[in-house]
Backbone as JSON, one array per atom type, in Angstrom:
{
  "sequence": "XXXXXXXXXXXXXXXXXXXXXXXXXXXXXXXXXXXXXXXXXXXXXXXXXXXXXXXXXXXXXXXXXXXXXXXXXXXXXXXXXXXXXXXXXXXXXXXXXXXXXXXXXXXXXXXXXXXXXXXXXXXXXXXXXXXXXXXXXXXXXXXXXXXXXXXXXXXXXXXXXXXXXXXXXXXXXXXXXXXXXXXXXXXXXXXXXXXXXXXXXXXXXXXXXXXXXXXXXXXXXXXXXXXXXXXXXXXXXXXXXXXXXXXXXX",
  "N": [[98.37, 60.96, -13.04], [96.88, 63.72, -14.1], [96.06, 67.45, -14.16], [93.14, 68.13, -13.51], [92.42, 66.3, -14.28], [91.12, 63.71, -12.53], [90.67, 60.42, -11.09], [87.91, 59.26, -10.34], [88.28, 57.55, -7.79], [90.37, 58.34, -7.57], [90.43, 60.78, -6.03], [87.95, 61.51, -4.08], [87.41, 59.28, -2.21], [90.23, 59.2, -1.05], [90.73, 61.19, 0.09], [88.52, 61.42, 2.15], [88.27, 59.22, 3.19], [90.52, 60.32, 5.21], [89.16, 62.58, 6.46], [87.32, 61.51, 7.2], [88.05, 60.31, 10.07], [87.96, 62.28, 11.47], [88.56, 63.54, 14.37], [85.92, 65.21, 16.71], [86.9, 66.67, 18.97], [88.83, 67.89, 18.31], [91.37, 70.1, 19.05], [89.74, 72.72, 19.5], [89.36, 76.45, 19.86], [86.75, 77.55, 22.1], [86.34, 79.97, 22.06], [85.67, 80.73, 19.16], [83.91, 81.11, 17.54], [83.65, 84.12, 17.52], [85.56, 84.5, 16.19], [87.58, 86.34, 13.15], [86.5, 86.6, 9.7], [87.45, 83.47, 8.16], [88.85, 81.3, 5.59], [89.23, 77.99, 4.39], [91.55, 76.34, 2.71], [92.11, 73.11, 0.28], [94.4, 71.57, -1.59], [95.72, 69.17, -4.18], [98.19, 67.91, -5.37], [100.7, 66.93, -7.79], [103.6, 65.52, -8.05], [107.18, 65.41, -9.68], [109.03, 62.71, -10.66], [111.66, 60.44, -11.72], [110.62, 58.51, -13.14], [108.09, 59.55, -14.09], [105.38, 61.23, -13.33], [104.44, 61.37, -9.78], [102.07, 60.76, -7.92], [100.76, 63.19, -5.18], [99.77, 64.7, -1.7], [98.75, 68.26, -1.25], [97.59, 70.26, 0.36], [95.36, 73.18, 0.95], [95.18, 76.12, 2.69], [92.61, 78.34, 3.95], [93.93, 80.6, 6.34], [92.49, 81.25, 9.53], [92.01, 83.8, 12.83], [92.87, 81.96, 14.29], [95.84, 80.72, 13.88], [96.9, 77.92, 14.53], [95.05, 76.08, 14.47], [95.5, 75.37, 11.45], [98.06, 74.49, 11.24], [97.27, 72.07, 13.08], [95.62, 70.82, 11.25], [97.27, 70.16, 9.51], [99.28, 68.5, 10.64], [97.6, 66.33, 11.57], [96.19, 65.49, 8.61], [98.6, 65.09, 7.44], [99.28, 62.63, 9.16], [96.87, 61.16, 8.8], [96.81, 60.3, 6.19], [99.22, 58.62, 5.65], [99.99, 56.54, 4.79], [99.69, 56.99, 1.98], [101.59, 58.07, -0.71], [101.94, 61.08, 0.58], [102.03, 64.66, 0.08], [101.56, 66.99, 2.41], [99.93, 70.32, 2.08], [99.3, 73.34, 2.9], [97.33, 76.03, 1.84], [96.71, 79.14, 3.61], [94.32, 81.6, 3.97], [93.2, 85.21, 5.38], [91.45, 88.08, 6.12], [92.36, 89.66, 7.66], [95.19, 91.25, 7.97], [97.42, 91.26, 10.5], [96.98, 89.2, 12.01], [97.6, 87.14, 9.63], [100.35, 88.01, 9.55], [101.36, 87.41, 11.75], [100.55, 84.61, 12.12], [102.6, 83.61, 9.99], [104.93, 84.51, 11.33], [104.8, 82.07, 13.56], [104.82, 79.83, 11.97], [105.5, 76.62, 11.93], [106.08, 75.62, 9.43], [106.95, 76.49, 6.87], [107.45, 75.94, 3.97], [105.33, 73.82, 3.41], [103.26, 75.46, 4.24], [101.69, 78.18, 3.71], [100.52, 81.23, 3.93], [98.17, 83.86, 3.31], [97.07, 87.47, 2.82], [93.66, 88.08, 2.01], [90.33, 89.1, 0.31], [88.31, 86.51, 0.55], [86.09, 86.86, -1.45], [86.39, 88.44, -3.05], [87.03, 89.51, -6.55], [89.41, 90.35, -6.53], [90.87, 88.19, -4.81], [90.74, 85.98, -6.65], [93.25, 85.89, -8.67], [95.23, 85.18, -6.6], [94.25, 82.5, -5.99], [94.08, 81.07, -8.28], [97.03, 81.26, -8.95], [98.08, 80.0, -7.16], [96.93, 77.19, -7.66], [97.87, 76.56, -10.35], [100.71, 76.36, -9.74], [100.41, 73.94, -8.71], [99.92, 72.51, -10.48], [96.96, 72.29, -11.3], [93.08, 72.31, -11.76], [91.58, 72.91, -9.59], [91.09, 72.61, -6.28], [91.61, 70.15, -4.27], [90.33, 70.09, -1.75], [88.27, 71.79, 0.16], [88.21, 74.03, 3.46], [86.03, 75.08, 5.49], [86.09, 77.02, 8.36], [84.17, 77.66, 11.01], [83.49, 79.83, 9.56], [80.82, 80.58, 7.78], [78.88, 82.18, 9.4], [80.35, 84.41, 9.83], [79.98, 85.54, 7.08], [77.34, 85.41, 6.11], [76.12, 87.72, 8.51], [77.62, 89.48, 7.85], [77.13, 90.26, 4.69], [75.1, 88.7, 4.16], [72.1, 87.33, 3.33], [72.31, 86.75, 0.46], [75.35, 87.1, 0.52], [75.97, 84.58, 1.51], [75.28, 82.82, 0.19], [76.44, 83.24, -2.38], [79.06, 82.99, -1.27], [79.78, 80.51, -0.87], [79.17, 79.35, -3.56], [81.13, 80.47, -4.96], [83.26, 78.92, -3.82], [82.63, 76.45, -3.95], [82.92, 76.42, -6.1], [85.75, 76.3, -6.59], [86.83, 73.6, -5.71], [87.03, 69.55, -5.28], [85.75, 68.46, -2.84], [84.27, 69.97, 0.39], [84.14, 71.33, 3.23], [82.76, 72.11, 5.98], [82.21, 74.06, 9.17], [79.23, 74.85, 10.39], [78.62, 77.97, 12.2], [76.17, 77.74, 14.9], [73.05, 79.13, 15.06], [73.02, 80.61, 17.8], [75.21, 81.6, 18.1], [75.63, 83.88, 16.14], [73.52, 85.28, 17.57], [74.84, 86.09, 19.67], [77.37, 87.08, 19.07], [76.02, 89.36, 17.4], [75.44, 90.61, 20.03], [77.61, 91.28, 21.19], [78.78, 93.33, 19.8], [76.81, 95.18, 19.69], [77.37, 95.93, 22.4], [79.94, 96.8, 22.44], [80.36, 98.77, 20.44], [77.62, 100.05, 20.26], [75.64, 99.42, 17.98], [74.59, 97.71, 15.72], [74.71, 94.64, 13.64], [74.1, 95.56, 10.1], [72.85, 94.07, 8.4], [71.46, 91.94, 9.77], [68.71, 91.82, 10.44], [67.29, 91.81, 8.31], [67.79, 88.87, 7.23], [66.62, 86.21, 5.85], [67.57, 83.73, 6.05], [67.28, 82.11, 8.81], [67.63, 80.55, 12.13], [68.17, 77.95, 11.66], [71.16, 77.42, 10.67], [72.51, 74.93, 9.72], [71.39, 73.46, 7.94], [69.67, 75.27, 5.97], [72.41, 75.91, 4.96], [73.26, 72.81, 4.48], [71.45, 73.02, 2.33], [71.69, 74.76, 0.36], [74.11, 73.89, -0.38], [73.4, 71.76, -2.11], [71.27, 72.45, -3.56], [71.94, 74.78, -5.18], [74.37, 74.36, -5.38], [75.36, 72.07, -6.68], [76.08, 69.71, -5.22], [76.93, 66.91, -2.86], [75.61, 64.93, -0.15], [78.77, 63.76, 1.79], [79.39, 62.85, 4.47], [78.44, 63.97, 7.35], [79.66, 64.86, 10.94], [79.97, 64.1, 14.42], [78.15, 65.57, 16.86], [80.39, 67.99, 18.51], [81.9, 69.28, 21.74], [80.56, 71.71, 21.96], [78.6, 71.91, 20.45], [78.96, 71.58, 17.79], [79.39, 70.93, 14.19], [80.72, 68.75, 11.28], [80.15, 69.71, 8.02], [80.43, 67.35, 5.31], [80.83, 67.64, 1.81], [80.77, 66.67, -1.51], [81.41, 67.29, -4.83], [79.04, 66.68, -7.41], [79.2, 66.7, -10.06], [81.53, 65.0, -11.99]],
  "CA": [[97.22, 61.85, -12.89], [97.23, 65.48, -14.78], [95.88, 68.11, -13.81], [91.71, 68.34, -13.79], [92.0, 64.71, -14.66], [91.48, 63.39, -11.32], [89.36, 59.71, -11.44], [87.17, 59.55, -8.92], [88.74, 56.81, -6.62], [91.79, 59.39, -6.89], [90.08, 62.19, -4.6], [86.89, 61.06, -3.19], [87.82, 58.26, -0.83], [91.66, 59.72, -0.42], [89.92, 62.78, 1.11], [87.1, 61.81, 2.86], [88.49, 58.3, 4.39], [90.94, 60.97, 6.24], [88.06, 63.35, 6.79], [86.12, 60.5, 8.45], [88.24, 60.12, 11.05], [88.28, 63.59, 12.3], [87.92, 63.95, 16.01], [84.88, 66.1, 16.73], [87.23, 66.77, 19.82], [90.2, 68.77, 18.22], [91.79, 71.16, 19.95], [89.59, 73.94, 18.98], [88.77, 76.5, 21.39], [85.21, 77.92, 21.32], [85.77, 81.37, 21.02], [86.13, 80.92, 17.64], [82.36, 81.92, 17.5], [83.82, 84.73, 17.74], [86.73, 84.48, 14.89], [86.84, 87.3, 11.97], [86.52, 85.83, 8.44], [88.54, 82.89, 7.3], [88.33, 80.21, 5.24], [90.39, 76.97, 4.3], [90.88, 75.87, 1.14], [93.45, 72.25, 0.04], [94.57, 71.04, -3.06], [96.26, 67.81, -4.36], [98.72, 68.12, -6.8], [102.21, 65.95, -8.17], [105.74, 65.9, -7.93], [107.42, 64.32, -10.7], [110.0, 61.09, -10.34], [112.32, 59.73, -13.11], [109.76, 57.29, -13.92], [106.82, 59.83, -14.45], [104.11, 62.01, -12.28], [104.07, 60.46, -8.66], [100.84, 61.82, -7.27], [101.05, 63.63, -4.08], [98.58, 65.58, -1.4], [99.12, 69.44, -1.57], [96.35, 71.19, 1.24], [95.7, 74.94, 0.92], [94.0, 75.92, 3.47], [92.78, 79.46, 4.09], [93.71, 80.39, 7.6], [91.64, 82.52, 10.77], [93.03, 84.2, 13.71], [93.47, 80.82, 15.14], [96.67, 80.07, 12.92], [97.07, 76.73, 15.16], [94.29, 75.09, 13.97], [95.85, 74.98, 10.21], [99.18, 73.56, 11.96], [96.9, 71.01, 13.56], [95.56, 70.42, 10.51], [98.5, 69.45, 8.33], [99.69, 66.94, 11.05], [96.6, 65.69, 11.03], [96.4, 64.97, 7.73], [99.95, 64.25, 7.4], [99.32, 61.49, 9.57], [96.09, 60.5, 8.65], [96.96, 59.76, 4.56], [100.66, 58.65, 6.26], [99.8, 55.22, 3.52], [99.83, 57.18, 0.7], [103.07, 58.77, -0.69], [101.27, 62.77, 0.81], [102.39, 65.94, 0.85], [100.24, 68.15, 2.42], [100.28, 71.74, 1.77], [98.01, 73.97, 3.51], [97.21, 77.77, 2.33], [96.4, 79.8, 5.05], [94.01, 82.92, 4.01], [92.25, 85.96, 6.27], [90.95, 89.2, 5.8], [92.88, 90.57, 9.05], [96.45, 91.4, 8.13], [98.11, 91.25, 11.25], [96.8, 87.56, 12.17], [98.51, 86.58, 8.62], [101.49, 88.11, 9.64], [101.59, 87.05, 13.12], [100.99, 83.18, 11.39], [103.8, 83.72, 9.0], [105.83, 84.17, 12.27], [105.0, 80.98, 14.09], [104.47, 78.82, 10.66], [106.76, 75.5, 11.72], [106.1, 74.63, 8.01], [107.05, 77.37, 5.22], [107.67, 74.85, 2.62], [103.79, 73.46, 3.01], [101.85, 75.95, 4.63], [101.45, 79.12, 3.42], [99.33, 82.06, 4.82], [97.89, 85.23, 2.24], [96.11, 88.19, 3.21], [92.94, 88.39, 1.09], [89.35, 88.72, 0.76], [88.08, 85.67, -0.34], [85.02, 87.41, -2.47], [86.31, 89.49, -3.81], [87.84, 89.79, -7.43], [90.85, 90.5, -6.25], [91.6, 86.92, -4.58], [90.57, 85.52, -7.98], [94.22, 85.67, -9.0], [95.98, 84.53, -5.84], [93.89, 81.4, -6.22], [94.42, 80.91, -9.95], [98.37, 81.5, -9.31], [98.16, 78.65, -6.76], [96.29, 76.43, -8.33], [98.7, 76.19, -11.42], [102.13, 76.43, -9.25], [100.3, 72.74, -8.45], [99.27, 71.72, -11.98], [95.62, 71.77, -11.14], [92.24, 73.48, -11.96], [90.65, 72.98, -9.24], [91.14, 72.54, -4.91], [91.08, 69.11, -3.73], [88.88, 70.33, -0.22], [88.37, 73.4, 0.72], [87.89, 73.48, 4.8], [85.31, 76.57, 6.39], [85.39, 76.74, 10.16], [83.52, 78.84, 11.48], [83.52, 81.34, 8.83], [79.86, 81.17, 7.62], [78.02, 83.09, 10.1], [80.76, 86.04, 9.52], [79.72, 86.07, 5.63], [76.38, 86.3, 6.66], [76.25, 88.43, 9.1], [78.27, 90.99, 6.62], [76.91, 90.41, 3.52], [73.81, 89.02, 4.44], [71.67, 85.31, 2.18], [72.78, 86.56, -1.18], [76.33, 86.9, 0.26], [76.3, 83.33, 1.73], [75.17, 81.79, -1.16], [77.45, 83.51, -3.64], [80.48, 82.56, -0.85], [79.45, 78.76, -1.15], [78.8, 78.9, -4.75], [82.67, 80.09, -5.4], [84.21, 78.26, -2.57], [82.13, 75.09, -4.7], [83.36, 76.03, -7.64], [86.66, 76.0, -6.65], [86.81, 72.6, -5.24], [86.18, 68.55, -5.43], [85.0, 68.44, -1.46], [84.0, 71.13, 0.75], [84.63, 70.95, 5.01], [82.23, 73.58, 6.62], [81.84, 73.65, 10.17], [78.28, 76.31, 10.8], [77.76, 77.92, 13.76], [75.33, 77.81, 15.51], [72.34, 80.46, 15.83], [73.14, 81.52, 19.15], [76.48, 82.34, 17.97], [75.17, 84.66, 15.37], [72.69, 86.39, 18.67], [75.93, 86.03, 20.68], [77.56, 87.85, 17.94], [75.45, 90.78, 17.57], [75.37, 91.27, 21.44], [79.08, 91.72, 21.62], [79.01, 93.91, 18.62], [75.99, 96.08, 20.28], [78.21, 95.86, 23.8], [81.02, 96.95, 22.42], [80.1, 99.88, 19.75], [76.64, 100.54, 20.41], [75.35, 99.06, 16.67], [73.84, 95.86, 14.94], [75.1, 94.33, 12.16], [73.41, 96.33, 9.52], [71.89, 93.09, 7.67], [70.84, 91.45, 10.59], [67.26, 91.42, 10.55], [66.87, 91.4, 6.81], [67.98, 87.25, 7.35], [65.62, 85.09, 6.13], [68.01, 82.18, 6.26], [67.52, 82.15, 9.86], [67.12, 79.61, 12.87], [68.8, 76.87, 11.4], [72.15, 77.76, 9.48], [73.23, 73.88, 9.08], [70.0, 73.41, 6.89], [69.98, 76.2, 4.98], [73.72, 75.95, 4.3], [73.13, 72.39, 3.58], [70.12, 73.06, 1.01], [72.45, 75.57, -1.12], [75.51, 73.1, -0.81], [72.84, 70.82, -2.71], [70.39, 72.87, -4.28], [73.11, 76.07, -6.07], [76.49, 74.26, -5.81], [75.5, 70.93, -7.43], [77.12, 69.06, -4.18], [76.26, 66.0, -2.4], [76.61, 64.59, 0.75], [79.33, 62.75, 2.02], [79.07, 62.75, 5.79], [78.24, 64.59, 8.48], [80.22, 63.72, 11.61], [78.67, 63.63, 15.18], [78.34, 67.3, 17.61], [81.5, 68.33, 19.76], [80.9, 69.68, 23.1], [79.74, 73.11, 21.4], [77.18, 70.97, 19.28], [78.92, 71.65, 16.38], [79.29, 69.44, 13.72], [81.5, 69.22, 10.56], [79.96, 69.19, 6.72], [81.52, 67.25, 4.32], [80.39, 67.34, 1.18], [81.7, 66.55, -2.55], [80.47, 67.92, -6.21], [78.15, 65.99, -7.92], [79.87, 66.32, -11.2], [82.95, 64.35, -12.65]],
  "C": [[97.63, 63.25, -13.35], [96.02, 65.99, -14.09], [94.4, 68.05, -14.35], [91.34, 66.77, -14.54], [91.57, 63.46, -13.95], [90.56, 62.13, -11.33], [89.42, 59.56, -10.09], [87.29, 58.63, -7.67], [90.0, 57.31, -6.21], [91.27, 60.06, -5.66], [88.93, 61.81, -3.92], [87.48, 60.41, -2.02], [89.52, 58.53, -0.24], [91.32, 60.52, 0.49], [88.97, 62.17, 2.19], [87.14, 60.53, 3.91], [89.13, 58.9, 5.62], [90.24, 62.04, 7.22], [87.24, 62.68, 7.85], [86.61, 59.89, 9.71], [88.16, 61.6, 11.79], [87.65, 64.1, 13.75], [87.24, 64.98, 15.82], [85.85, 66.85, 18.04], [88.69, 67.88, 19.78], [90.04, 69.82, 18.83], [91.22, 72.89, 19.42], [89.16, 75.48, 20.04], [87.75, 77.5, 21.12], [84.65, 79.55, 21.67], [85.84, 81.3, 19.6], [84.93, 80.71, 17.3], [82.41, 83.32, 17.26], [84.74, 85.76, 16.79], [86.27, 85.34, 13.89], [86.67, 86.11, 10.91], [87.81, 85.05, 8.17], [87.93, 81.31, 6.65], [89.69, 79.18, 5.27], [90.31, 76.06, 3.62], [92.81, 74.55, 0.76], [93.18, 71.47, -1.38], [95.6, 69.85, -3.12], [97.03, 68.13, -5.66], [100.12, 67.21, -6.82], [103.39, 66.26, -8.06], [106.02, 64.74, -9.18], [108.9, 63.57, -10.13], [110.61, 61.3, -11.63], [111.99, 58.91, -13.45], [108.34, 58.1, -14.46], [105.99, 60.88, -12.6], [103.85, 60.78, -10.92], [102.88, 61.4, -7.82], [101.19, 61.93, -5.64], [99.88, 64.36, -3.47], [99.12, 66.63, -1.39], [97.39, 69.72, -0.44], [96.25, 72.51, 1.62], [94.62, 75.33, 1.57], [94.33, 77.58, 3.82], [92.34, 80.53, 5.86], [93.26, 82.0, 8.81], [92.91, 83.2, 11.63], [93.48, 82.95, 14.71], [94.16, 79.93, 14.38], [96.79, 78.34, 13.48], [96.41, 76.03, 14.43], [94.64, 74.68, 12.42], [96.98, 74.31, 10.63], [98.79, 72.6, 12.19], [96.38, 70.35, 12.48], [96.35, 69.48, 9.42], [99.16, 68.72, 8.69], [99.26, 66.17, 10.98], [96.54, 64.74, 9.97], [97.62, 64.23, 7.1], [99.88, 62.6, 7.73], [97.91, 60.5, 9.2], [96.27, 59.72, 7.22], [98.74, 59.05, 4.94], [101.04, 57.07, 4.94], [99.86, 55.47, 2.38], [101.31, 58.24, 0.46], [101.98, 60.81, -1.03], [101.85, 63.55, 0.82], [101.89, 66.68, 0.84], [101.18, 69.31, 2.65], [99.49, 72.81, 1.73], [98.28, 75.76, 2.5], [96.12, 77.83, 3.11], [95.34, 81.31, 4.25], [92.94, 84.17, 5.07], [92.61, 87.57, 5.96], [92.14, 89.99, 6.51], [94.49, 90.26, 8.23], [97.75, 91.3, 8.61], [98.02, 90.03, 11.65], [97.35, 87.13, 10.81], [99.62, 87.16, 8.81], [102.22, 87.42, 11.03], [101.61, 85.09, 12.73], [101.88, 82.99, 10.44], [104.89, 83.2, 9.87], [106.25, 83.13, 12.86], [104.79, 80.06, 13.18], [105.96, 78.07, 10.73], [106.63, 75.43, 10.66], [106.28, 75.42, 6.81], [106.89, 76.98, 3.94], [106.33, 74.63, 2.71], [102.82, 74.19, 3.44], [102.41, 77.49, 4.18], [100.41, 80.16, 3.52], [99.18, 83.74, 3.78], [96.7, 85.72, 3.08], [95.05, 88.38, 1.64], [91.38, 88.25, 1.52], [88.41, 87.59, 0.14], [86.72, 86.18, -1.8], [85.06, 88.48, -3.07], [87.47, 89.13, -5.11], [89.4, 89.43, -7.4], [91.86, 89.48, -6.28], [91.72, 86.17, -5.49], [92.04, 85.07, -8.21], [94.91, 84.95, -8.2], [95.69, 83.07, -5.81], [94.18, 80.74, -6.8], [96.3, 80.46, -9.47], [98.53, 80.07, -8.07], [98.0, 77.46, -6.92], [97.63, 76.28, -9.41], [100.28, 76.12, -10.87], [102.14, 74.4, -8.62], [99.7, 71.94, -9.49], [98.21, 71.99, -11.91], [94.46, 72.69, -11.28], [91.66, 73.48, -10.8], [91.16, 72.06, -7.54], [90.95, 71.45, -4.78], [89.63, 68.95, -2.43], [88.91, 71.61, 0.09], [87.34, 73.57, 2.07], [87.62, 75.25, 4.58], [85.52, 76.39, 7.24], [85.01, 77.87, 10.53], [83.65, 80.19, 11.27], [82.12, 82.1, 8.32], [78.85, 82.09, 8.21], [78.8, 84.56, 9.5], [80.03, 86.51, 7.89], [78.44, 85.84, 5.69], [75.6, 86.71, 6.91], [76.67, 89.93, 8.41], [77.95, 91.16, 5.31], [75.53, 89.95, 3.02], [73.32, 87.62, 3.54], [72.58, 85.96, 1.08], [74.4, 87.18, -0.63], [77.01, 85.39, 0.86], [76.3, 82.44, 0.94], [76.27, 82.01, -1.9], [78.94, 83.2, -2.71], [80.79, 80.61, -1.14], [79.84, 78.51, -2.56], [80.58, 79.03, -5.24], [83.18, 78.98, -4.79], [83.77, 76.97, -3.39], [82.68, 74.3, -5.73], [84.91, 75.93, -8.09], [87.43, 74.35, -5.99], [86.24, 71.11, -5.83], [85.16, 68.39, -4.28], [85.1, 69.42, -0.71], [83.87, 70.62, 2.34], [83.74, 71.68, 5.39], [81.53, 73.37, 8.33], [80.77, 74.96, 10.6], [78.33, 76.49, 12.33], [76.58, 77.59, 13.81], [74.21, 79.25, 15.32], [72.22, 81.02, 16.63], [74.14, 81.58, 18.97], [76.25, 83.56, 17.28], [74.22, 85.95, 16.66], [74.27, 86.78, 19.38], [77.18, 87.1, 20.04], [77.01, 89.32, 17.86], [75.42, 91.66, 18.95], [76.49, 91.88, 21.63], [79.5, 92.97, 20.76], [78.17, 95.41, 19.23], [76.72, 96.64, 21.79], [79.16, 97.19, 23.49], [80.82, 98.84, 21.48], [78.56, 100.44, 19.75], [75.4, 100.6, 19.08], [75.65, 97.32, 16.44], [74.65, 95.86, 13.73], [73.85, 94.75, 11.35], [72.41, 95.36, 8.77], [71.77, 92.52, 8.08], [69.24, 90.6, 10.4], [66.45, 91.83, 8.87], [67.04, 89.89, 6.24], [66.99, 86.77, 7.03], [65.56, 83.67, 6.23], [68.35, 82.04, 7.87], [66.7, 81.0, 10.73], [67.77, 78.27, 12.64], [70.05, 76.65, 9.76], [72.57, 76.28, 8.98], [72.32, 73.66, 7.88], [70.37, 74.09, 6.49], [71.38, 76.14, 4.1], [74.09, 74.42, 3.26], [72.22, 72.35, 2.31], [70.9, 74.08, 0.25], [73.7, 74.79, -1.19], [74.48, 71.76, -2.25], [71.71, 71.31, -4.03], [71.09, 73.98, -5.34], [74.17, 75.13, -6.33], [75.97, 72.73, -6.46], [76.48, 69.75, -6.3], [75.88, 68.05, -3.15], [76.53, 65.71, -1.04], [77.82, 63.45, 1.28], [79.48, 61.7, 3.33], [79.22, 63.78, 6.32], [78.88, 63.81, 9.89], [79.3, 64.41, 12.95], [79.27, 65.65, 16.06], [79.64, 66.68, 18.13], [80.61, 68.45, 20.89], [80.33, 70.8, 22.74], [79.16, 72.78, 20.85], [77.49, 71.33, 17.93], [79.38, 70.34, 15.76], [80.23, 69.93, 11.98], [80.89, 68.45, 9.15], [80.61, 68.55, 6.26], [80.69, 66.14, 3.08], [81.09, 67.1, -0.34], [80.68, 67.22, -3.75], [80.07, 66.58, -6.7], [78.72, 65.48, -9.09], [81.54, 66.56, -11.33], [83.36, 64.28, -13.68]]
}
C-alpha cells in the first residue's frame, strides 16, 4: 500500500470494525462539556520489511485538556486491531499550551503519541499537519476523532466557523469520529461564562444552527464534506453519542 493509494477494504472496515466496538461507557468524565478546544486526528501509514512495505496503523490524534483520554485511546485501539500487524500513533493537538505541556509530561508513549500546540484553523497548523502526514508517507489521516470539541468552534466562531472546521477536518481524512454535545451544554456553557466574567459568548445568539447540533453537524458531514454514514453508536449516560462517518469518494 503507498501512500494515497489506500483500497477501500484497506481503511474502511480496519477502522470502523475497531470503531464499532467502542464502549459508549469509556472512562470519560463529563466535565468535558466543559473542555477548551481540541480535536483528534489518526493516520495509517507503513514501515518497511526486507520483503517490501508491511502496512501498519499510525493514529494522530489531536489532544484536549483531558490528555488521558488519547492514552485510553491508543490502548484501545492497540488492542482492538491487536489481529492486524498495528501501530498506533496518536497526535495529540490543543489550543491551550500548558495542557500540551502538562501531556508531554505524563505521555507513557513518546514513540506513538505525540502532543502539538496549535490552532487547528488556522493557516498556521496547515504545515504541522502536512509535515506529519509525509513523516508517514501519506496524503491524507486515516480518522480523525472530535470529542467534544464542536460546540467550542461554534460557540467561538459561530455556523460559518463550524462548517469550515468540518469541511478541513473532512478534507483531511478517510473517517471522521465526532462526539456533539449536547444543547444544554452549549446553555450550560454560556452560564458559566456569564457566572464567571459577567459576558456571553459574542456569537451566541446569531446561531441559527441551533437546538439540535447532532443534525445539523450531521447534514454538513453529508451535505459540504461529501461524507457518509457509517454508524452511529448508542447514548452514554450523558446521552451522548459518537459519529462515525467516512468520505464518499475513493
Amino acid at each position: 500500500m503507498t501512500t494515497g493509494h489506500v483500497p477501500q477494504r484497506g481503511i474502511s472496515p480496519f477502522i470502523s470494525s475497531a470503531l464499532s466496538k467502542l464502549d459508549p461507557h469509556l472512562p470519560l468524565n463529563q466535565d468535558r462539556c466543559y473542555w477548551p478546544v481540541h480535536v483528534r486526528i489518526e493516520v495509517k501509514g507503513r514501515k518497511k520489511s526486507g520483503s517490501g512495505p508491511r502496512h501498519t496503523g499510525h493514529r494522530c490524534a489531536a489532544c484536549p485538556a483531558k490528555e488521558d483520554l488519547t492514552f485510553v485511546l491508543h490502548d484501545f485501539l492497540q488492542t482492538a486491531l491487536s489481529s492486524d500487524p498495528a501501530e498506533i500513533s496518536l497526535l495529540g493537538v490543543d489550543l491551550d499550551p500548558i495542557l500540551i505541556e502538562r501531556a508531554r509530561e505524563r505521555n507513557p508513549r513518546p514513540d506513538r503519541i505525540i502532543f502539538e500546540c496549535l490552532d487547528f484553523l488556522s493557516e498556521d497548523s496547515n504545515r504541522t499537519l502536512e509535515e506529519h502526514l509525509r513523516r508517514h508517507e501519506k496524503l491524507r489521516f486515516d480518522v480523525v476523532f472530535c470529542f467534544s470539541v464542536t460546540m467550542w468552534i461554534h460557540l467561538n466562531y459561530g455556523d460559518k466557523g463550524l462548517v469550515e472546521f468540518l469541511r478541513k477536518a473532512c478534507s483531511l481524512t478517510e473517517m471522521i469520529v465526532i462526539e456533539p454535545q449536547l444543547w444544554k451544554c452549549y446553555r450550560n456553557a454560556s452560564r458559566r461564562l456569564r457566572r464567571s466574567k459577567g459576558e456571553d459568548f459574542p456569537l451566541l445568539k446569531t446561531l441559527k444552527l441551533t437546538g439540535d447540533p447532532t443534525a445539523h453537524i450531521e447534514n454538513i458531514l453529508t451535505e459540504s464534506c461529501n461524507f457518509r454514514r457509517v454508524t452511529v453508536t448508542a447514548d452514554n449516560e450523558w446521552k451522548r453519542r459518537l459519529l462515525i462517518y467516512e468520505s464518499s469518494v475513493r
